[in-house]
C-alpha positions as CSV (number, residue, x, y, z in Angstrom):
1,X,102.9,87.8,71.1
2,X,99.7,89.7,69.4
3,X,98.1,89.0,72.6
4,X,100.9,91.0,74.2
5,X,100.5,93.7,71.4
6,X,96.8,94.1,71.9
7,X,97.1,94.5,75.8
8,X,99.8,97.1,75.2
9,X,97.5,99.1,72.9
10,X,94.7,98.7,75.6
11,X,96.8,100.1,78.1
12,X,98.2,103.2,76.4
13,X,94.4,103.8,75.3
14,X,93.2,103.5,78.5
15,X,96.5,106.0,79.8
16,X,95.4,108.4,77.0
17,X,91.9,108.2,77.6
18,X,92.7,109.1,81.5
19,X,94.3,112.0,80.0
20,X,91.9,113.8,78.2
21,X,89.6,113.1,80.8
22,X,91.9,115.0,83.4
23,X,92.3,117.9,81.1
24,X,88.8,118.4,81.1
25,X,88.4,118.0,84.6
26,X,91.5,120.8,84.9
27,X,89.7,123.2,82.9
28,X,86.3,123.0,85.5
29,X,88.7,123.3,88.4
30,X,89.8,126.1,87.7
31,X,93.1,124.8,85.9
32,X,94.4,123.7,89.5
33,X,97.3,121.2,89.1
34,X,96.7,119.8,92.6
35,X,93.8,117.7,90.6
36,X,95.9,116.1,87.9
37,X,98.4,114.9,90.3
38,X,96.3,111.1,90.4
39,X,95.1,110.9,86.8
40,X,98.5,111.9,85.5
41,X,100.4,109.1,87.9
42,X,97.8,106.5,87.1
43,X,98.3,107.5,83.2
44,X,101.8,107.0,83.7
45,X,101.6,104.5,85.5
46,X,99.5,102.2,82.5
47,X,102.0,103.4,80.4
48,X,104.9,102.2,81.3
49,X,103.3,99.2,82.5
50,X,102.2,98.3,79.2
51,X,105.6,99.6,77.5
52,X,107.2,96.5,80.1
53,X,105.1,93.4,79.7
54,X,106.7,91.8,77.3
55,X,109.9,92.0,79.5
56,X,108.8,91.9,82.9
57,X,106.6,89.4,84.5
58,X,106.0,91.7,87.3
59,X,104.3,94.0,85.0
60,X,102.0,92.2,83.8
61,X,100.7,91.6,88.0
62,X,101.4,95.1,88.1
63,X,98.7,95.9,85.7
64,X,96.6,92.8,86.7
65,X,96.4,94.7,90.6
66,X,95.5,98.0,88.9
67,X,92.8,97.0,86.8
68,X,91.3,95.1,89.5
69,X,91.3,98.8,91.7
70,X,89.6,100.3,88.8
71,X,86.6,98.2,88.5
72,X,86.6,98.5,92.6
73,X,86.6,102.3,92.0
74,X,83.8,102.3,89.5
75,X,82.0,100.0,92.3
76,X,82.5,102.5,95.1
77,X,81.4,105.1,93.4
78,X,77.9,103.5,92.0
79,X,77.6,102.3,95.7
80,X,78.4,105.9,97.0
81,X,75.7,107.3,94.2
82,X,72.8,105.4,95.9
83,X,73.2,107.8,99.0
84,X,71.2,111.1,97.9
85,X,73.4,113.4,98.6
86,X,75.9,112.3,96.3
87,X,75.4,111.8,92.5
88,X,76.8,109.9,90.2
89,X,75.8,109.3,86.6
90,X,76.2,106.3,84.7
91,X,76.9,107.2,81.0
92,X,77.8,105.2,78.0
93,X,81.7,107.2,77.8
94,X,81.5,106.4,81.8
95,X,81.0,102.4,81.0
96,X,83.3,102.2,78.0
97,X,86.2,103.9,79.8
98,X,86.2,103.0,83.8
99,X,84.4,99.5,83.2
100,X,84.4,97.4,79.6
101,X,88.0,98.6,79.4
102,X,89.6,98.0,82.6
103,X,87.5,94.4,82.9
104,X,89.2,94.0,79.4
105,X,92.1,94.3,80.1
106,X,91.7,92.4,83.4
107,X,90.8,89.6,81.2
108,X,93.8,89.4,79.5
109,X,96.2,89.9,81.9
110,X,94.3,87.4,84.2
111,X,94.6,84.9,81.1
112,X,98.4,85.9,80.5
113,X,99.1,85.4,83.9
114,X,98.0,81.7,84.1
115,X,99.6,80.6,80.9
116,X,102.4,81.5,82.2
117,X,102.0,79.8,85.5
């Protein structure tokens, strides 16, 4: 059950941290909502994901699938950096929050999943 706890805590960090990041991005767009449709779904998303694991084996795939896209994302966009017109900076912030946390999480949910298989 701490397990459980702990992957529920990484989850609403990584929700939170998804968050901040999109009201940064809002404020250097002008404060458009059109850009915080995603981050706020995907926030939402983690969320309620980690507020169902305990309860729902379904949820814990659910989150499994995501995190997986994540570190896909974070992928594509280093691969799309190497063409020169497009940039993309790899930054400490950048590895903690879009890689070491999602492949965390991954992780556990991957390890979660099999016990209970």
């Amino acid at each position: 059950m701490a397990g459980m706890a702990v992957l529920r805590g990484l989850l609403l960090l990584q929700g939170a941290l998804g968050l901040t990041g999109t009201l940064g991005m809002l404020t250097l767009m002008g404060f458009n909502p059109v850009y915080a449709v995603a981050p706020v779904a995907h926030a939402a998303l983690l969320m309620t994901l980690g507020a169902l694991l305990e309860r729902r084996r379904w949820a814990l795939v659910a989150a499994l699938v995501a995190e997986v896209l994540a570190v896909a994302g974070w992928e594509g966009q280093l691969l799309l950096g190497l063409l020169p017109q497009l940039d993309f900076t790899v930054n400490l912030t950048g590895l903690l929050t879009t890689l070491a946390l999602p492949l965390t999480v991954l992780v556990l949910c991957a390890r979660r999943v099999t016990a209970r298989a």
